[in-house]
Biopython code that builds the backbone (N, CA, C, O; Angstrom):
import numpy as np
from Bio.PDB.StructureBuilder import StructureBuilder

atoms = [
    (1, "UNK", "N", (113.709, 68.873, 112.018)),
    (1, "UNK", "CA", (113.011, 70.142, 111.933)),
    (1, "UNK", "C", (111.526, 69.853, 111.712)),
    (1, "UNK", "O", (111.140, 69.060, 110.853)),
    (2, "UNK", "N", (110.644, 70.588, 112.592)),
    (2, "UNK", "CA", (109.101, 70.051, 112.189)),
    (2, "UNK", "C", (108.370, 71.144, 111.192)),
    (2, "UNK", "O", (108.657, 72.302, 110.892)),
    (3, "UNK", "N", (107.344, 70.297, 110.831)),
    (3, "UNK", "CA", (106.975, 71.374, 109.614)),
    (3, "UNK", "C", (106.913, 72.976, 109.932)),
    (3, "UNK", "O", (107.618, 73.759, 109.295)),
    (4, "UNK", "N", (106.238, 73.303, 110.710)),
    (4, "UNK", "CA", (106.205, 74.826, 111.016)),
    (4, "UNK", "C", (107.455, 75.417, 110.507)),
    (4, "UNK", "O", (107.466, 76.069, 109.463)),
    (5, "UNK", "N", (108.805, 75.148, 111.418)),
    (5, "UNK", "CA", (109.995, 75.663, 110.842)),
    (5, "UNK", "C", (110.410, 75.608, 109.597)),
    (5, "UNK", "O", (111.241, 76.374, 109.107)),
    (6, "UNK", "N", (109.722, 74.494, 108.899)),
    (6, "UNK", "CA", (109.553, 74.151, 107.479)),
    (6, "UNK", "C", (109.541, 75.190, 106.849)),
    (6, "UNK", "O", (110.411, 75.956, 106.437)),
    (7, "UNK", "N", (108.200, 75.141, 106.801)),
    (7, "UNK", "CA", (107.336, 76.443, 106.258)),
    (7, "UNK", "C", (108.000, 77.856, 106.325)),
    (7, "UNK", "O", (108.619, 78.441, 105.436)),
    (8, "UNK", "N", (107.608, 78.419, 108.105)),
    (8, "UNK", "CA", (108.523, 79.037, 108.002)),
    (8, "UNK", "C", (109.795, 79.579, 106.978)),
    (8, "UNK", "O", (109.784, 80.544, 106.214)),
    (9, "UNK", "N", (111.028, 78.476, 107.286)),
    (9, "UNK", "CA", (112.432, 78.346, 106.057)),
    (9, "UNK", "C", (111.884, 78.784, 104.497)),
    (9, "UNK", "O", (112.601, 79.386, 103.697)),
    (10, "UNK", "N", (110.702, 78.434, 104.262)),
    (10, "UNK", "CA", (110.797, 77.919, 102.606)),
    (10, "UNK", "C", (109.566, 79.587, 102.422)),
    (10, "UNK", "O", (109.522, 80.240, 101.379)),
    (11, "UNK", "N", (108.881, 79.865, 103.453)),
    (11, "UNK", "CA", (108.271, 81.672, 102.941)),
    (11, "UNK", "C", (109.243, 82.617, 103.279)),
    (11, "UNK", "O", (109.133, 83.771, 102.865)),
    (12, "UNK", "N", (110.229, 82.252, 104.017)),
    (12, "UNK", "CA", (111.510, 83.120, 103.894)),
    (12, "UNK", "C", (112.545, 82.895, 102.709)),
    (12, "UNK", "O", (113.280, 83.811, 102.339)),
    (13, "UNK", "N", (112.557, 82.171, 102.378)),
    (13, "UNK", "CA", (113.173, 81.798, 100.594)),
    (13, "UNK", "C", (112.059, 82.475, 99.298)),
    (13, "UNK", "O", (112.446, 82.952, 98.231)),
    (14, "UNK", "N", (110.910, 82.374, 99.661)),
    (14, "UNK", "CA", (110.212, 82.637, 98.682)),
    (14, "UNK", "C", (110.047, 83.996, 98.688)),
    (14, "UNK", "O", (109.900, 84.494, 97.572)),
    (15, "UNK", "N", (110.025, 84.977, 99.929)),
    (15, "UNK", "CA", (110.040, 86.143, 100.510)),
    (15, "UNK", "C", (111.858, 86.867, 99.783)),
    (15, "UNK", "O", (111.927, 88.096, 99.769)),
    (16, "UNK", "N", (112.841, 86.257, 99.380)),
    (16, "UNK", "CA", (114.086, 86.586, 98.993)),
    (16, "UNK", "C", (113.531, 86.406, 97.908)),
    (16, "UNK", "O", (113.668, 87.444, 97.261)),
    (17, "UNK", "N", (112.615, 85.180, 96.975)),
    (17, "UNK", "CA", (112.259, 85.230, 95.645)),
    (17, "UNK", "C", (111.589, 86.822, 95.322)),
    (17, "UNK", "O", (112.025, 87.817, 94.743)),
    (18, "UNK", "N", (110.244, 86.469, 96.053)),
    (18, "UNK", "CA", (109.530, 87.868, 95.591)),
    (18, "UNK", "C", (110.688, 89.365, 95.520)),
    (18, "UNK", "O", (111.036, 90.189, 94.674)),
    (19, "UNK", "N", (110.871, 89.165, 96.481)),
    (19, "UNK", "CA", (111.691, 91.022, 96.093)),
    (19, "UNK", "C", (112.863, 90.760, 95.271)),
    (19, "UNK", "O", (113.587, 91.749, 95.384)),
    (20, "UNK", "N", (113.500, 89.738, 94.349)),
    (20, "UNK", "CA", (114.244, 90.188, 93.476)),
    (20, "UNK", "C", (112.970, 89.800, 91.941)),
    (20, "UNK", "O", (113.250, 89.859, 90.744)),
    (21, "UNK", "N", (112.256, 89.602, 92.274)),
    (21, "UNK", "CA", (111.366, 89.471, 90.937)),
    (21, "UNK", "C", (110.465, 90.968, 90.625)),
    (21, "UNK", "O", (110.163, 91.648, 89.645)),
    (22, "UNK", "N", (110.228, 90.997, 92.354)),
    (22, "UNK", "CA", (109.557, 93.059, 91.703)),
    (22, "UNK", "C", (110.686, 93.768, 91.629)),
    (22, "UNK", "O", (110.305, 94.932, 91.504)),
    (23, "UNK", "N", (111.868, 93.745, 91.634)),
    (23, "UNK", "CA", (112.958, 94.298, 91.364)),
    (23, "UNK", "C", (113.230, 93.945, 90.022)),
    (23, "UNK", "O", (113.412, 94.992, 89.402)),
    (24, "UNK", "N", (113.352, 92.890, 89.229)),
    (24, "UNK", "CA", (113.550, 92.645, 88.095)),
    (24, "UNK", "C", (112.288, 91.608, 87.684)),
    (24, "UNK", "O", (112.331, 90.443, 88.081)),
    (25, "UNK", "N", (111.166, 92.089, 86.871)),
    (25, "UNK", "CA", (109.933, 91.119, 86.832)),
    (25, "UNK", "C", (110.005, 90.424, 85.470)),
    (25, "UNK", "O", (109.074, 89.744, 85.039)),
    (26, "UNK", "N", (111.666, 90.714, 84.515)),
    (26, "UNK", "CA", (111.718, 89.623, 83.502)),
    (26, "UNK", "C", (112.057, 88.682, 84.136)),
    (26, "UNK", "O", (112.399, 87.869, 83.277)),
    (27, "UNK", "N", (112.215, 88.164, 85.252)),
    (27, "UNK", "CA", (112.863, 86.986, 85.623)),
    (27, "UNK", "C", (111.443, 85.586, 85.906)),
    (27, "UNK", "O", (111.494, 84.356, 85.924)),
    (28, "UNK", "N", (110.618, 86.316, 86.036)),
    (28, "UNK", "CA", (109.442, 85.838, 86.084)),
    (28, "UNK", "C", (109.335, 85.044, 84.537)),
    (28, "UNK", "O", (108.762, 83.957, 84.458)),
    (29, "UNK", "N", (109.836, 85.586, 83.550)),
    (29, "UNK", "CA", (109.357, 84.682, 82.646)),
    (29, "UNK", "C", (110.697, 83.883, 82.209)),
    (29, "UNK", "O", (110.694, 83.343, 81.103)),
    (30, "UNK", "N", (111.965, 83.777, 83.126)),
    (30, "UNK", "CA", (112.499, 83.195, 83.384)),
    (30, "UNK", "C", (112.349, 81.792, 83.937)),
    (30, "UNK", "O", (112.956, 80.785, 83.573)),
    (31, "UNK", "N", (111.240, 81.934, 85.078)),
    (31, "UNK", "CA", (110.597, 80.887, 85.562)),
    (31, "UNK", "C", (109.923, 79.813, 84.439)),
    (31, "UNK", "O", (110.203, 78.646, 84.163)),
    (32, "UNK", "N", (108.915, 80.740, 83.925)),
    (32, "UNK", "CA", (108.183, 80.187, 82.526)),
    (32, "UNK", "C", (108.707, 79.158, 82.039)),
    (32, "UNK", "O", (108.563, 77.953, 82.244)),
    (33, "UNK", "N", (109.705, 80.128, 80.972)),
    (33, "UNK", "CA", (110.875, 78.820, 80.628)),
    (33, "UNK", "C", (111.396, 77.618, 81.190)),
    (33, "UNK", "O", (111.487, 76.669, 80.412)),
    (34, "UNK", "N", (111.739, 77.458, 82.309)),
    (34, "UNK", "CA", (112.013, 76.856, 83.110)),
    (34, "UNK", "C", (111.210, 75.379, 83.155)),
    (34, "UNK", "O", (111.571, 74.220, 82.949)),
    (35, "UNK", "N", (110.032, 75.964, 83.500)),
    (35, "UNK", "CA", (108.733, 75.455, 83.735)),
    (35, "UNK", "C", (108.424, 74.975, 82.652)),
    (35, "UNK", "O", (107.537, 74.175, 82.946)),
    (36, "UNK", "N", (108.616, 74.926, 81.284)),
    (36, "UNK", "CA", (107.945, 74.743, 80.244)),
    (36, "UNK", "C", (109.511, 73.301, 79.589)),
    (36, "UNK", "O", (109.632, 72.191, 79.069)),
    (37, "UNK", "N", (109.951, 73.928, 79.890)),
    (37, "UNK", "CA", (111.328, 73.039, 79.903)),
    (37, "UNK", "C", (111.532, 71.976, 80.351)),
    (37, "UNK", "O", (112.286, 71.117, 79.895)),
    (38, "UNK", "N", (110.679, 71.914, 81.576)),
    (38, "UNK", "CA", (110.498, 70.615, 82.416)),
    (38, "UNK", "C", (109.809, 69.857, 82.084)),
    (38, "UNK", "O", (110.020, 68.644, 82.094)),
    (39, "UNK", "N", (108.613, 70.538, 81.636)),
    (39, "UNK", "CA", (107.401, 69.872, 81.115)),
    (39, "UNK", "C", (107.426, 69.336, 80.201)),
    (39, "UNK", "O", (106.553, 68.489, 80.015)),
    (40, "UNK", "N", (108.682, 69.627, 78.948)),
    (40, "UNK", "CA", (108.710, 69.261, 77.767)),
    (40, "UNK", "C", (110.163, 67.825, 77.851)),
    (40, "UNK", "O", (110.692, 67.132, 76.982)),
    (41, "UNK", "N", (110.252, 67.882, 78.623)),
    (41, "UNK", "CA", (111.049, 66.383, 79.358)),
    (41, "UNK", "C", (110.260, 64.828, 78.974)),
    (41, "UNK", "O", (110.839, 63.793, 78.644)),
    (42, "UNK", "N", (108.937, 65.018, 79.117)),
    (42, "UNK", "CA", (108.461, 63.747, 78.829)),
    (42, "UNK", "C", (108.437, 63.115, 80.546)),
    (42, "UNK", "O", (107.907, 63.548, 81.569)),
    (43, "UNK", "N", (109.229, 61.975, 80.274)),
    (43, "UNK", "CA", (108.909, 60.825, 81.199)),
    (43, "UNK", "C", (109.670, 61.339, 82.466)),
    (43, "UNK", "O", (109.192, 61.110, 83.577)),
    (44, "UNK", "N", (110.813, 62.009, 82.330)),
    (44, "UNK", "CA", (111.611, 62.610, 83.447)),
    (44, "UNK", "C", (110.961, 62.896, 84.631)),
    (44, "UNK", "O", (111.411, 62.425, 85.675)),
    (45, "UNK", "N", (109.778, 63.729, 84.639)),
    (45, "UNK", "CA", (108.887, 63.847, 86.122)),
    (45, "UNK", "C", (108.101, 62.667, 86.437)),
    (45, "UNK", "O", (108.022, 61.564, 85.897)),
    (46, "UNK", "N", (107.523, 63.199, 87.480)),
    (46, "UNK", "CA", (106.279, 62.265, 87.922)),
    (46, "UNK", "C", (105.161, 62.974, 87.387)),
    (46, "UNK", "O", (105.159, 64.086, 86.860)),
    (47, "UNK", "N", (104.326, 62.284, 87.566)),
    (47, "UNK", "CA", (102.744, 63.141, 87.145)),
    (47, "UNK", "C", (102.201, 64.121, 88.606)),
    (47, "UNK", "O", (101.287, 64.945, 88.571)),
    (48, "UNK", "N", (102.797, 63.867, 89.486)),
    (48, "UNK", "CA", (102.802, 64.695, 90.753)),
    (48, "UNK", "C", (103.499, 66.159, 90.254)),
    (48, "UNK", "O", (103.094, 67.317, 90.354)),
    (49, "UNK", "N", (104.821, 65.536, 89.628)),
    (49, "UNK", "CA", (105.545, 67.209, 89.508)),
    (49, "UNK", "C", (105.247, 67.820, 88.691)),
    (49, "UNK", "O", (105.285, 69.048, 88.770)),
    (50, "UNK", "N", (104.823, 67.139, 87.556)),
    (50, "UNK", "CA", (104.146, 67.943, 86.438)),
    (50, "UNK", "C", (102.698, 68.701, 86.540)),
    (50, "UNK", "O", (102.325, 69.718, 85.957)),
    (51, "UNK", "N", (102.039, 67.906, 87.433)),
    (51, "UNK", "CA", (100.837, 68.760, 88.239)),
    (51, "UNK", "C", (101.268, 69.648, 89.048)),
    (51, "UNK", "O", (100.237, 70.259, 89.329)),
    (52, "UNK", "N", (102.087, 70.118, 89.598)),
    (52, "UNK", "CA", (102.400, 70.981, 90.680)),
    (52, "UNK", "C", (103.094, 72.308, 89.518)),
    (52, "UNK", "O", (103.008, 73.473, 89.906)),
    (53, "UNK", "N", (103.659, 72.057, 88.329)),
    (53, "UNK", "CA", (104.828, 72.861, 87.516)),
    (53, "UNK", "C", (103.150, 73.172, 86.692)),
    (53, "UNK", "O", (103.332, 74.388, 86.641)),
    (54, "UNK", "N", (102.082, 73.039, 86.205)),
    (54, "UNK", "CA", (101.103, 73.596, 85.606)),
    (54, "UNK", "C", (100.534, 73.954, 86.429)),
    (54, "UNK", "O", (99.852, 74.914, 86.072)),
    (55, "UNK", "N", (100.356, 73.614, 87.826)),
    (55, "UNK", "CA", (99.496, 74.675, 87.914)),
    (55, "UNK", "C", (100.607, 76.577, 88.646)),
    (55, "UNK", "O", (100.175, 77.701, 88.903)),
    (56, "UNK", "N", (101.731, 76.106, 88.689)),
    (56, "UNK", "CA", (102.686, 76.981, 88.777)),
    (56, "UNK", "C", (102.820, 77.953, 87.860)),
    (56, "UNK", "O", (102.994, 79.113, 88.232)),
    (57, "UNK", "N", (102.741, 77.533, 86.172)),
    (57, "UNK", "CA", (102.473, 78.092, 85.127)),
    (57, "UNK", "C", (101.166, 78.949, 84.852)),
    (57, "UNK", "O", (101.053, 79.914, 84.096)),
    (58, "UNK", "N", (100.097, 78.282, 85.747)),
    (58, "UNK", "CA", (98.744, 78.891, 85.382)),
    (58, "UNK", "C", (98.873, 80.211, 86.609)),
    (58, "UNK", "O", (98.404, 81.349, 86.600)),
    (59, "UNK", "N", (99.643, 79.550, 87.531)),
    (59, "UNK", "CA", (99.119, 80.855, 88.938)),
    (59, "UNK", "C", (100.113, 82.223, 87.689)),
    (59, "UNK", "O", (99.738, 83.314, 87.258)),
    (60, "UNK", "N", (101.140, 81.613, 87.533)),
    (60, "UNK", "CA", (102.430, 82.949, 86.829)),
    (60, "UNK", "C", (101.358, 83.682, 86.185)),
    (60, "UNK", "O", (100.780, 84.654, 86.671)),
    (61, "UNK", "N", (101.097, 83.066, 84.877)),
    (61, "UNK", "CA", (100.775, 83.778, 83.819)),
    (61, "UNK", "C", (99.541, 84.107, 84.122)),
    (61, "UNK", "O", (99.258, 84.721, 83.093)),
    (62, "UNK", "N", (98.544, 84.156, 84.811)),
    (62, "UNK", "CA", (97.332, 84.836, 85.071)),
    (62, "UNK", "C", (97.550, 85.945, 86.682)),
    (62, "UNK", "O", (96.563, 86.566, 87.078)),
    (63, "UNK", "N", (98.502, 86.024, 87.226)),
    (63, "UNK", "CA", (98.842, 87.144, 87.921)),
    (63, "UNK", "C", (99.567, 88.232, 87.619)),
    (63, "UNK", "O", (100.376, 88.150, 86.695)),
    (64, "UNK", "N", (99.410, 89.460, 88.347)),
    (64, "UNK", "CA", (100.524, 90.510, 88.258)),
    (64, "UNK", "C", (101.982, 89.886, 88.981)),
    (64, "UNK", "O", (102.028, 88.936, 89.763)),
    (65, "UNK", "N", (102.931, 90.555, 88.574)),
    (65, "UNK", "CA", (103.910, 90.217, 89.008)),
    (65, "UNK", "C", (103.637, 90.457, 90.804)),
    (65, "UNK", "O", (103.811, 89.480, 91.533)),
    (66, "UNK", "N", (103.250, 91.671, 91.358)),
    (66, "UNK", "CA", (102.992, 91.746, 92.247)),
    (66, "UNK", "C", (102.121, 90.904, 93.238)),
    (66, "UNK", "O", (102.437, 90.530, 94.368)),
    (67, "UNK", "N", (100.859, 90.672, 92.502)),
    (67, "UNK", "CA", (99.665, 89.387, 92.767)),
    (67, "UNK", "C", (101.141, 88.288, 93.028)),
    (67, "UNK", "O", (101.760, 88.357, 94.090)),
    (68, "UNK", "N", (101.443, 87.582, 92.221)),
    (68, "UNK", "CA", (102.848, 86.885, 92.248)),
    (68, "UNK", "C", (103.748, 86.786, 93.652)),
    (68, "UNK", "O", (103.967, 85.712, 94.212)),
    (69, "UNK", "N", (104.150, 87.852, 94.049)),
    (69, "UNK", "CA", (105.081, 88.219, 94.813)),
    (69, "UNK", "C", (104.211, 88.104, 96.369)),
    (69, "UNK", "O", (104.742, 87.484, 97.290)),
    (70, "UNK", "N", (103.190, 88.592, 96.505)),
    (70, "UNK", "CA", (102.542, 88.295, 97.720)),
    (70, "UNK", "C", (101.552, 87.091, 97.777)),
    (70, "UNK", "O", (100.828, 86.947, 98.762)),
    (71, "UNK", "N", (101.515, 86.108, 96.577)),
    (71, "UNK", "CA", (101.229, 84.941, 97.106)),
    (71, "UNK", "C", (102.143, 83.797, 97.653)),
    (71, "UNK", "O", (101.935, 82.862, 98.426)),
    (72, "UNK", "N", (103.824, 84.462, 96.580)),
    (72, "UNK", "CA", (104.806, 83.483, 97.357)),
    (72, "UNK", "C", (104.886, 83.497, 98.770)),
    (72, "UNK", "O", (104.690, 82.402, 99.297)),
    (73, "UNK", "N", (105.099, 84.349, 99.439)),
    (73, "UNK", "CA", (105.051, 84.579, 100.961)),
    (73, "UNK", "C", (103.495, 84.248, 101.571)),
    (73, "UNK", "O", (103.451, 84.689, 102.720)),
    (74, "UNK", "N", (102.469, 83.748, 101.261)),
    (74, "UNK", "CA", (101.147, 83.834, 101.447)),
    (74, "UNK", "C", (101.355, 82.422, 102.762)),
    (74, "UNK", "O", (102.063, 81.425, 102.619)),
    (75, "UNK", "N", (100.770, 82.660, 103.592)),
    (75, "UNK", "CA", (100.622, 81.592, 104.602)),
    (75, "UNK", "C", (99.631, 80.287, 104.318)),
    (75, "UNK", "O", (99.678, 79.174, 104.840)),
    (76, "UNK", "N", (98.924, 80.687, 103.537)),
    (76, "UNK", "CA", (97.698, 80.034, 103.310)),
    (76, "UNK", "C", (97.822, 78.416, 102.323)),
    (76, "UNK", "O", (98.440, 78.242, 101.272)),
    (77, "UNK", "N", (97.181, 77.635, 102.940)),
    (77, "UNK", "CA", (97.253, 76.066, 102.926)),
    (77, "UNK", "C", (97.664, 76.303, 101.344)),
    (77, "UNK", "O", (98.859, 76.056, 101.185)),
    (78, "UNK", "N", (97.228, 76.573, 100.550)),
    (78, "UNK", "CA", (97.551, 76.294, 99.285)),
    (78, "UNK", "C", (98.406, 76.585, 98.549)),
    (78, "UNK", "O", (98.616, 76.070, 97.451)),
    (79, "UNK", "N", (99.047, 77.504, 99.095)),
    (79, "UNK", "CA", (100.528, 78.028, 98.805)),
    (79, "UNK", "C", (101.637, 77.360, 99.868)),
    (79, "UNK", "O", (102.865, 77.390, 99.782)),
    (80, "UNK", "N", (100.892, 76.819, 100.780)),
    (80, "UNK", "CA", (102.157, 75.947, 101.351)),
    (80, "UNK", "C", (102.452, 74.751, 100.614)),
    (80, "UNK", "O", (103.522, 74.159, 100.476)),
    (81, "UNK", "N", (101.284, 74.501, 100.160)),
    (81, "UNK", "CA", (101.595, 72.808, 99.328)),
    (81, "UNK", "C", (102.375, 73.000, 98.131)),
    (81, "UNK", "O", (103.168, 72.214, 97.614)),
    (82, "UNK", "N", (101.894, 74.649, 97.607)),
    (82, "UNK", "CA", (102.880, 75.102, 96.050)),
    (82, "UNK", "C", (104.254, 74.895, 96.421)),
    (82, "UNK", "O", (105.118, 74.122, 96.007)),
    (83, "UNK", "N", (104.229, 75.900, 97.423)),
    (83, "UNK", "CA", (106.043, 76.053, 97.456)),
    (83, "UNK", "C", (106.683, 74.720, 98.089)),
    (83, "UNK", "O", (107.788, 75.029, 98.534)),
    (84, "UNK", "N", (106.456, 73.561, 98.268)),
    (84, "UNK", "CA", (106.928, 72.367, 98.514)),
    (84, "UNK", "C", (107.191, 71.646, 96.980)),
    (84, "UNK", "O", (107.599, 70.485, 97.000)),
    (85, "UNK", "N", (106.963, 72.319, 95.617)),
    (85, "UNK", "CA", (107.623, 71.913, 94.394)),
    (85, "UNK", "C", (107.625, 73.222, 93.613)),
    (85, "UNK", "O", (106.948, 73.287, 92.587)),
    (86, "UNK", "N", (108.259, 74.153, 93.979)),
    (86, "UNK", "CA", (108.379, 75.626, 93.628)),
    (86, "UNK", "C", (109.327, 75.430, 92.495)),
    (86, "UNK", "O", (110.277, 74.646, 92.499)),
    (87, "UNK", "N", (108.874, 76.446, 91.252)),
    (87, "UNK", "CA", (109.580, 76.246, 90.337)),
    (87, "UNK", "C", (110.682, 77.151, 90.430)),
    (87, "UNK", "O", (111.509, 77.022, 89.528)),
    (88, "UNK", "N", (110.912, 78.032, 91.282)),
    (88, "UNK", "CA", (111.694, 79.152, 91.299)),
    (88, "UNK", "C", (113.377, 78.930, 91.823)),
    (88, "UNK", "O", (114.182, 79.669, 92.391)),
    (89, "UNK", "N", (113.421, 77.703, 91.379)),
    (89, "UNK", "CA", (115.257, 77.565, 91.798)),
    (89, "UNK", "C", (115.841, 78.123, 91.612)),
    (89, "UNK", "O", (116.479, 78.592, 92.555)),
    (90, "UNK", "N", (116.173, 78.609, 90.111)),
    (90, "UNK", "CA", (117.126, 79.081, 89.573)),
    (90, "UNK", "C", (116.740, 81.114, 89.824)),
    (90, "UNK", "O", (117.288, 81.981, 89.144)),
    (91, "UNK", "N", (116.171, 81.267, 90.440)),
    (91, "UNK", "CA", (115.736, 82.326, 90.924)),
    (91, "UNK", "C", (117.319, 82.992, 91.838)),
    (91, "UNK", "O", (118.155, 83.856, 91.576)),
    (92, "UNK", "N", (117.131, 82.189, 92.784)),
    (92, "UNK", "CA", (118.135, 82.801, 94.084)),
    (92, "UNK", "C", (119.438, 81.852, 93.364)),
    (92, "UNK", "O", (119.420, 80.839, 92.665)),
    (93, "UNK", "N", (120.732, 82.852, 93.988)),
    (93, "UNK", "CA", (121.871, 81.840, 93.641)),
    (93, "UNK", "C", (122.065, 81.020, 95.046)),
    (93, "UNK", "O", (121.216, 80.866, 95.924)),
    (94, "UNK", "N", (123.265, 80.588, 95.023)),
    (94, "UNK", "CA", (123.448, 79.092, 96.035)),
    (94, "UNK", "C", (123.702, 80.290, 97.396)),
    (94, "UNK", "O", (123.187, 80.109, 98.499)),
    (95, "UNK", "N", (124.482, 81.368, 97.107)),
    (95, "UNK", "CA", (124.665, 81.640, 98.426)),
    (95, "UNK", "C", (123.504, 82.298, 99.300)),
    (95, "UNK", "O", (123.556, 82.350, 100.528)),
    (96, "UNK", "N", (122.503, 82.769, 98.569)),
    (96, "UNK", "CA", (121.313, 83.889, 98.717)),
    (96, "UNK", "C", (120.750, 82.375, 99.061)),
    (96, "UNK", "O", (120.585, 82.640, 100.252)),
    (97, "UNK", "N", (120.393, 81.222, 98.984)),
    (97, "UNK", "CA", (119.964, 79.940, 99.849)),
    (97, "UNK", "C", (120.601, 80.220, 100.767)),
    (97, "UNK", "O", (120.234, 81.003, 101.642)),
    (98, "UNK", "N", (121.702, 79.616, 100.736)),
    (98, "UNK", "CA", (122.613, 78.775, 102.089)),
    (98, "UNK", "C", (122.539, 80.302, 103.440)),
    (98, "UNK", "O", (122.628, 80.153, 104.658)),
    (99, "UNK", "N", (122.357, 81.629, 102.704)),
    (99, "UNK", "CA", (122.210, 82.675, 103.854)),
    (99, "UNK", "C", (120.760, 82.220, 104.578)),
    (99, "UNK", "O", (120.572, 82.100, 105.789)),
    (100, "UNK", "N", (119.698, 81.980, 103.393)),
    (100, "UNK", "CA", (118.025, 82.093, 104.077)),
    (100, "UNK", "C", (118.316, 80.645, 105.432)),
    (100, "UNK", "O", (117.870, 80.640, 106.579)),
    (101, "UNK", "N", (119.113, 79.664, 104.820)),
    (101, "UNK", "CA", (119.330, 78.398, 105.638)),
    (101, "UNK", "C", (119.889, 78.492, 106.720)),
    (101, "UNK", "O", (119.498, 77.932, 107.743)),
    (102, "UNK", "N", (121.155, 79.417, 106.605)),
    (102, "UNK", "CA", (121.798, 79.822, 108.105)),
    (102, "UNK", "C", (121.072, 80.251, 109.284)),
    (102, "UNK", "O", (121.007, 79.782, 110.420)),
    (103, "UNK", "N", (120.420, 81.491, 108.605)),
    (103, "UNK", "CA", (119.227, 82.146, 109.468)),
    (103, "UNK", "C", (118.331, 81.044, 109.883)),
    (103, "UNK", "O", (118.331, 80.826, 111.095)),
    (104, "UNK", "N", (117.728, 80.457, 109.305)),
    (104, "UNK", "CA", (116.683, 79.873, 109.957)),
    (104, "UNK", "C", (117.669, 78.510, 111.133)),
    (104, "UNK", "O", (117.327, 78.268, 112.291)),
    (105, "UNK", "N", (118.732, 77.912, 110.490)),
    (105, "UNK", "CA", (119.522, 77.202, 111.650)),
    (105, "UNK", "C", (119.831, 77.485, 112.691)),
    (105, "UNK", "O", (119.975, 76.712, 113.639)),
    (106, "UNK", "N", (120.083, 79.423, 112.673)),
    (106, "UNK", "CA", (120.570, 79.474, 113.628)),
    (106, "UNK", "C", (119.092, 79.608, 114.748)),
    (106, "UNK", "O", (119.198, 79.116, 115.872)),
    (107, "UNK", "N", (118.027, 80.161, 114.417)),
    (107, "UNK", "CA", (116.699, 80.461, 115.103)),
    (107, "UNK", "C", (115.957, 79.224, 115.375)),
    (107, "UNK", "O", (114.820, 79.080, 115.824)),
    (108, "UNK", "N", (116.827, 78.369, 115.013)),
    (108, "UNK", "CA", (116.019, 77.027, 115.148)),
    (108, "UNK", "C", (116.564, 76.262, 116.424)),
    (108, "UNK", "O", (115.908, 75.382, 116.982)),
    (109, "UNK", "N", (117.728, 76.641, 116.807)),
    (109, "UNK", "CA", (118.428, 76.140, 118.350)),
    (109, "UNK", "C", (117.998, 77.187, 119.136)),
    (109, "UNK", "O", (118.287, 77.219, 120.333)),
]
sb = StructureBuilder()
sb.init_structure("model")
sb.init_model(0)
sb.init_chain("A")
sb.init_seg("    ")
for serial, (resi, resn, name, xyz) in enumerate(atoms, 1):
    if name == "N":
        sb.init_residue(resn, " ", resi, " ")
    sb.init_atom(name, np.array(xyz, "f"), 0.0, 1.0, " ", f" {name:<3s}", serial, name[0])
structure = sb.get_structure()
């Protein structure tokens, strides 16, 4: 798969993130936790992931949930490099993935 479809795949995952977070915007500090959890791991990351999970923390907590929600889907170079260590896993469950994955498999033949 080349990056475009990449991309593509992963603002259509983040696009399923945003609308259950303006639907429910405690989940957002769901993320937080998350994020802060990781960080408090110590040696477990790299200094790559731990740079990517602060500045994840800084975009959260200094946006609206909304600001939030339309930068996940944002096309723009700097949000493509975010969502390539997106803290928002535990966001979608496995099947709300494996649906965004189907779709894009099947548009990809």
């Amino acid at each position: 798969m080349d990056h475009q479809k990449i991309d593509r795949r992963s603002i259509a995952l983040h696009g399923v993130v945003a609308k259950k977070l303006s639907e429910n915007p405690s989940l957002v500090q769901d993320v937080v936790k998350w994020i802060d959890e990781q960080l408090s791991r110590g040696s477990v990351h790299s200094a790559t992931t731990k740079y990517w999970l602060k500045c994840w923390k800084e975009l959260i907590e200094t946006r609206s949930v909304e600001e939030l929600c339309a930068l996940l889907v944002s096309p723009c170079e700097e949000m493509t490099r975010m969502r390539q260590s997106t803290p928002f896993v535990n966001v979608l469950s496995q099947e709300e993935r494996r649906r965004v994955f189907r779709q894009h498999a099947k548009s990809a033949t």
